[in-house]
C-alpha positions in Angstrom: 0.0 0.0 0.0 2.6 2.3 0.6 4.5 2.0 -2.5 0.8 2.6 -4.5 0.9 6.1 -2.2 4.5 7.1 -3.2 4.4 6.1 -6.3 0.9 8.0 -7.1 1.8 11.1 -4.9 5.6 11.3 -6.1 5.9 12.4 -2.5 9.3 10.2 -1.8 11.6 7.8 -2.8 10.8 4.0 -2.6 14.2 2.3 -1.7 14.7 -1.4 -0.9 14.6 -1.8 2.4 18.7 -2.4 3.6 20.6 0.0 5.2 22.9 1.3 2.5 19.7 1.8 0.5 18.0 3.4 3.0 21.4 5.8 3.7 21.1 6.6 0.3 17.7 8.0 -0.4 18.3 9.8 3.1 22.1 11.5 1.7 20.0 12.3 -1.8 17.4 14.2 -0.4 19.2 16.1 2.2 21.5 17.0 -0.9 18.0 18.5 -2.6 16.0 20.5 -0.5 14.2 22.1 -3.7 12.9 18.8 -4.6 12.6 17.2 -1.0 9.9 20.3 -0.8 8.2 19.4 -3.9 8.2 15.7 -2.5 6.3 17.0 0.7 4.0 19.2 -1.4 3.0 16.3 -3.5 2.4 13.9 -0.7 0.5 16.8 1.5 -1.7 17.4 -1.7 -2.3 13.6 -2.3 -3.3 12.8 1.2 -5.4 15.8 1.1 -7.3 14.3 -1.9 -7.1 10.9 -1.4 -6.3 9.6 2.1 -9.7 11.7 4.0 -10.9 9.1 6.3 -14.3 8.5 4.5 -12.7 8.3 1.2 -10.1 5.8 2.4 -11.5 3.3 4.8 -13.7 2.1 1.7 -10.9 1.1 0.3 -9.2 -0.3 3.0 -11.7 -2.5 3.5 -11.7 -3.9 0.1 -7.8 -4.7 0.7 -8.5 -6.5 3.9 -11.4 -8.0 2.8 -14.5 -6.8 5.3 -17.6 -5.9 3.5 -18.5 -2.1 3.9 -21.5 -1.8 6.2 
């Protein structure tokens, strides 16, 4: 689910979860402020649209499998 929400948003880098790949993502973006802001705009603007509680727990739901009721 999480990589469907960064991956939609562009709001941050998926990385593969080890420590050097992890260190990575973290040097790149403290290198980049310019587009670490535009990564925190995106995902702030995406979970305003997307992740409102009545929007989302529909779908979360679904994922889990429990009928909506």
């Amino acid at each position: 689910m999480q990589e469907k929400f960064v991956s939609e948003s562009e709001g941050g880098m998926l990385v593969d979860w080890n420590s050097e790949s992890i260190a990575g993502a973290v040097c790149t973006l403290a290198q980049d402020f310019d587009n670490l802001d535009r990564m925190k705009e995106n995902a702030r603007n995406y979970a305003l649209v997307h992740l409102q509680y009545s929007n989302y727990l529909g779908e979360f739901k679904k994922l889990i499998g429990v009928a909506n009721g």
